[in-house]
C-alpha positions as CSV (number, residue, x, y, z in Angstrom):
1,X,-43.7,-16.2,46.6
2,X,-44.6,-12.8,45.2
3,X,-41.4,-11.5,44.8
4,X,-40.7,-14.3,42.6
5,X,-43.7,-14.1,40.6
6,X,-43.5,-10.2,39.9
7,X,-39.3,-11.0,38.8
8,X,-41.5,-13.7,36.4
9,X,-43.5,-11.4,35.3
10,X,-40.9,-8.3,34.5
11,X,-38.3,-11.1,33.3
12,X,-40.1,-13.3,30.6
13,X,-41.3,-10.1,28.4
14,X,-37.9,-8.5,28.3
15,X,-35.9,-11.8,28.2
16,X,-34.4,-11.0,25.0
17,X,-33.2,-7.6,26.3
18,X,-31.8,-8.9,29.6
19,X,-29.9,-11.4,27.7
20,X,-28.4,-9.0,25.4
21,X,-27.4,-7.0,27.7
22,X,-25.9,-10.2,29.5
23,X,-24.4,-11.2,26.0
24,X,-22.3,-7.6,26.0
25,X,-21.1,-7.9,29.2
26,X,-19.5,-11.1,28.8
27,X,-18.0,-10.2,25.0
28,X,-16.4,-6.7,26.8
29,X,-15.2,-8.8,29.6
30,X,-13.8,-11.5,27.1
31,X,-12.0,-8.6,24.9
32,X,-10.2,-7.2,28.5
33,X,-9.5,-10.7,29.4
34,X,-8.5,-11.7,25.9
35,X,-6.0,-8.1,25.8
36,X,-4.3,-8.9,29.0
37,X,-3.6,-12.6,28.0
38,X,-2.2,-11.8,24.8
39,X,-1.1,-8.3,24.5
40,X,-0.6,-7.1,21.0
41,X,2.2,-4.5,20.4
42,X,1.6,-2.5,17.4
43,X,3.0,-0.2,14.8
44,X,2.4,2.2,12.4
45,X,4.4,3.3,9.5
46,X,3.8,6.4,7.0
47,X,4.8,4.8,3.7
48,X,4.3,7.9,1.8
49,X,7.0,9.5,3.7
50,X,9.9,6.0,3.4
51,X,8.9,6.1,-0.1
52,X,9.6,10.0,-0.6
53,X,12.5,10.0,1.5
54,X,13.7,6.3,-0.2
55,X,17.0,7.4,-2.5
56,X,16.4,4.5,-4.7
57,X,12.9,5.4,-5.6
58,X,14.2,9.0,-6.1
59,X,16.7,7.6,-8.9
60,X,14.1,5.5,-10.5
61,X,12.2,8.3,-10.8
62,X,14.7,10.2,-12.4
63,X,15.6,7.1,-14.6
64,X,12.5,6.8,-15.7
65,X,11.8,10.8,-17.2
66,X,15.3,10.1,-18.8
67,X,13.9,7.3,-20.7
68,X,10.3,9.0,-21.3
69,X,12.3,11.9,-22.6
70,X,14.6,10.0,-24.9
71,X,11.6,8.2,-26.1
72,X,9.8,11.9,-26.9
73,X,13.2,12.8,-28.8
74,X,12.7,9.4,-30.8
75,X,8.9,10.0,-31.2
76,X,10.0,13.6,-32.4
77,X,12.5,12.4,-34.5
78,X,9.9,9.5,-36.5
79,X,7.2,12.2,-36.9
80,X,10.0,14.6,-38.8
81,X,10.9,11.4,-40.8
82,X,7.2,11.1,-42.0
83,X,6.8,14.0,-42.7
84,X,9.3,14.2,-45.4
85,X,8.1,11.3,-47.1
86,X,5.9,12.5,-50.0
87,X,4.9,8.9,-51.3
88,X,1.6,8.4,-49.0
89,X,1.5,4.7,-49.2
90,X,5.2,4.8,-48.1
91,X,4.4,7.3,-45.1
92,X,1.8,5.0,-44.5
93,X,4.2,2.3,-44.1
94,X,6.6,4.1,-42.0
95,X,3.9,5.3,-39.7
96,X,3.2,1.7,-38.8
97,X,6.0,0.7,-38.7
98,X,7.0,4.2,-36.1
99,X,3.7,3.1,-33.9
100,X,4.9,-0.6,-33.5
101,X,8.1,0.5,-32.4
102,X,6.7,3.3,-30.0
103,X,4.9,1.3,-28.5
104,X,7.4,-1.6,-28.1
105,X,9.6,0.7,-26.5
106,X,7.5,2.4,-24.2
107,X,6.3,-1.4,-23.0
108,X,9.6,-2.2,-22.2
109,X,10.6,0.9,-20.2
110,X,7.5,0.7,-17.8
111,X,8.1,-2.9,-17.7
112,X,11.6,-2.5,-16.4
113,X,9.9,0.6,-14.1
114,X,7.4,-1.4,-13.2
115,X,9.5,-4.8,-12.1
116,X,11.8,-2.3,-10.4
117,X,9.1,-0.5,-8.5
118,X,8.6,-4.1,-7.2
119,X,12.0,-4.8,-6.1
120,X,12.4,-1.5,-4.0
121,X,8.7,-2.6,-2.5
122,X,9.9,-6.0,-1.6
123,X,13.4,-4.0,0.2
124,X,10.5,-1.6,2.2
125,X,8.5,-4.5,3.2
126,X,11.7,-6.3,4.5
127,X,13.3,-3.7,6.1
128,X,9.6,-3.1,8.3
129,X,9.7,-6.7,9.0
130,X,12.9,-6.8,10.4
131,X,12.0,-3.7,12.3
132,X,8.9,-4.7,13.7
133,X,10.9,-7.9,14.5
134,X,13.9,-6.4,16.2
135,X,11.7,-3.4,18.5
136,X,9.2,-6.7,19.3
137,X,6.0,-5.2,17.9
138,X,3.0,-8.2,17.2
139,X,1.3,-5.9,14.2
140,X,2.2,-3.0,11.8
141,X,-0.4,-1.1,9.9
142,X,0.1,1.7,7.8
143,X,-0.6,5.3,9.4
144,X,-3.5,6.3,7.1
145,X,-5.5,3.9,8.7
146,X,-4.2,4.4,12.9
147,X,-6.0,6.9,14.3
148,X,-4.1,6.3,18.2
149,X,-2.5,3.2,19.9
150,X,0.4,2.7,17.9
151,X,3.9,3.7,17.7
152,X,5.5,5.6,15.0
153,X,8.1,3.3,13.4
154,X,8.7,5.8,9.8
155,X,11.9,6.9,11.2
156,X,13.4,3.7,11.7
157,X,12.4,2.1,8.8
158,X,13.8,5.5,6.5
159,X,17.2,4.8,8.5
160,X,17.0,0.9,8.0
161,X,16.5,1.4,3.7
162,X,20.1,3.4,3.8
163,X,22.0,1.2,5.8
């Protein structure tokens, strides 16, 4: 009966302890049981790199510094037009009328980047879905945040946007 009543004694203070400690045993045995019930294959992808290596973002790109360029020729071209009018209610006039149209144009060229920019990021996303799909992997996360555990996918995904 002594034994029993010094385990009392030791147990009862720390309780709280011994149950935590309990408490982390069974969540770590859960997690290994948990892993090799459902075992998650996962992926990683460098976006940065598909998106660098994409040729239809590479065209955009150039698309769009054509446009931005044609729009400084035009911007160029409106100041020079001010400029020679003397009349300063009429420059006035013309300035407005430059700045309304400036900044139409320059709406509707990052609007059409922009909507583009979406389309190619909707042809990426697919293209890793399929992948991830076809290779059998459960998750893909993008490689900034992997630090181990997954496989590296970029490759196949880069070779998947020019087929």
């Amino acid at each position: 009966m002594l034994k029993v009543e010094k385990i009392k004694k030791h147990f009862i203070p720390n309780q709280k302890y011994y149950i935590c400690i309990i408490g982390a045993i069974l969540i770590f045995a859960l997690g290994f049981a948990a892993k090799a019930l459902f075992p998650t294959k996962v992926a990683m992808v460098d976006i940065q790199k598909v998106v660098n290596s994409s040729a239809a973002v590479n065209t955009l790109k150039v698309e769009h510094q054509s446009k931005m360029a044609e729009l400084q020729t035009w911007l160029d071209n409106a100041e020079k037009e001010i400029e020679k009018q003397t009349v300063s209610s009429k420059k006035e006039k013309l300035t407005k009328q430059y700045q309304q149209e400036f900044i139409q144009k320059q709406q509707t060229i990052q609007q059409a980047y922009t909507q583009e920019l979406q389309r190619i990021d909707a042809s990426i996303s697919e293209v890793i879905t399929r992948i991830a799909n076809k290779k059998g992997y459960d998750l893909v996360l993008v490689k900034d945040i992997v630090l181990s555990g997954a496989d590296d996918i970029t490759e196949f995904v880069i070779k998947g946007l020019k087929e």
